[in-house]
LOLUMKE-738478 format. One record per residue (C-alpha): residue in one letter; x, y, z. Coordinates in Angstrom, 3 decimals, always signed. Each point is the difference from the previous one (the first is absolute). Layout:
LOLUMKE-738478
NODE   resn          u          v          w
NODE      A          X          Y          Z
...
end
This chain:
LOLUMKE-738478
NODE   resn          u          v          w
NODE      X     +0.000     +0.000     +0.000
NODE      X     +3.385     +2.112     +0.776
NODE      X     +0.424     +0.032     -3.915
NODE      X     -3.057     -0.409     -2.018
NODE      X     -2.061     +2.556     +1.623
NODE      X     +1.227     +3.263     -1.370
NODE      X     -0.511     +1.696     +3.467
NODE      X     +1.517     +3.253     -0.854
NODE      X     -2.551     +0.834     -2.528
NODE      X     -2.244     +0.845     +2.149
NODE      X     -0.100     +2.980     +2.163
NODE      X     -0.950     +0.031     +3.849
NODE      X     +0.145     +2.711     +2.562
NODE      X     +3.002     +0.106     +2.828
NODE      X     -0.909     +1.129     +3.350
NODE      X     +0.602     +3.755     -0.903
NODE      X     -2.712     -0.476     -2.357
NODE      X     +2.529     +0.464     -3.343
NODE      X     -0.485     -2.686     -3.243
NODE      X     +3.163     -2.449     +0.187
NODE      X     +0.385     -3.292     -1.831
NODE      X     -1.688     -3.020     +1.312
NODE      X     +2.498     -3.248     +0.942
NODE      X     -0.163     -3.213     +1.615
NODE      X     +2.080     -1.537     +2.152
NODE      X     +1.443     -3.294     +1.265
NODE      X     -1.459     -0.627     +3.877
NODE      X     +0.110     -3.435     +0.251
NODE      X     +1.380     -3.496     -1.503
NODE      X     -0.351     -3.312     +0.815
NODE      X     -1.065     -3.340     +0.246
NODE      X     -3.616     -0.679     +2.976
NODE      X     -1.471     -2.984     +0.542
NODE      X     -3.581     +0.240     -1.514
NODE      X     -1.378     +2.780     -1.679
NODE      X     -1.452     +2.787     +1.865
NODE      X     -2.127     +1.183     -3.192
NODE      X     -2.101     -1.221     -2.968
NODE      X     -0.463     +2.131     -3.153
NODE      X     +1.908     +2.941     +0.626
NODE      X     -2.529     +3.127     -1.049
NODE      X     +0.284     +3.753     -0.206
NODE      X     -1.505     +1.562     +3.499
NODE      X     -0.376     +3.560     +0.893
NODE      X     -0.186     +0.616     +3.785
NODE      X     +0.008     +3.716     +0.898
NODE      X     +1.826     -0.344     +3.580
NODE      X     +2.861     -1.571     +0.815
NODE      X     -2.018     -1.539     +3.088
NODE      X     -2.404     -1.925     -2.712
NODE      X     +3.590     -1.323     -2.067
NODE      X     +1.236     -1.689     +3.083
NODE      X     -3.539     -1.366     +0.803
NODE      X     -0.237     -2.259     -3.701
NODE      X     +3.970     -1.029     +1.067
NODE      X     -1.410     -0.660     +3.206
NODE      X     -2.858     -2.091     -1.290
NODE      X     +2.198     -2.069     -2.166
NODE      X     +2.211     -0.433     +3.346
NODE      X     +2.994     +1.760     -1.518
NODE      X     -0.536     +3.838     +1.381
NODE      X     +4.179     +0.026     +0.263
NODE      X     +0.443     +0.320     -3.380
NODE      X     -2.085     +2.933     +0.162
NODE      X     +2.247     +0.935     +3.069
NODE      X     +2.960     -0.618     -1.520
NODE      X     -1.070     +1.914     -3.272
NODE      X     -1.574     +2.723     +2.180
NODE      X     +3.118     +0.809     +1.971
NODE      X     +2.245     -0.061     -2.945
NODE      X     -1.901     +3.214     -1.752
NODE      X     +0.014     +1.757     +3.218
NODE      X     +3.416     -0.409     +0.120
NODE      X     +1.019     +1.175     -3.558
NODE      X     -2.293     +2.808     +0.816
NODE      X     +2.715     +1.970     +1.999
NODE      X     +1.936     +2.616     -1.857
NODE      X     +3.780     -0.503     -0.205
NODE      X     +2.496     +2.189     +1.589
NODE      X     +2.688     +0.522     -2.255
end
């Protein structure tokens, strides 16, 4: 999905509210034990509160976590 979604085509809003380039990025990879989803659909969920709820129902509400955490992160600004 890294590669043949062109992510940056699209444009989204950054927390300032300016257009920047959309992107993806790698959170997690690996091997589990069973599957944690069937057919893997779009879903929009307005709050981040309702995201981690449909991880949580599937059992799996760390990869939201993990995910989550990870764009807060790469949020901050950079001191250079």
């Amino acid at each position: 999905m890294l590669h043949r979604i062109k992510w940056e085509e699209d444009l989204v809003k950054d927390a300032e509210g300016n257009e920047v380039p959309n992107s993806c990025q790698l959170v997690w990879e690996g091997v589990t034990k069973q599957r944690s989803f069937g057919e893997i659909k779009f879903k929009v969920l307005p709050t981040e509160k309702q995201a981690r709820e449909l991880f949580q129902k599937h059992g799996v509400e760390h990869y939201w976590d993990l995910a989550y955490s990870g764009a807060v992160l790469g949020s901050g600004v950079d001191d250079v």
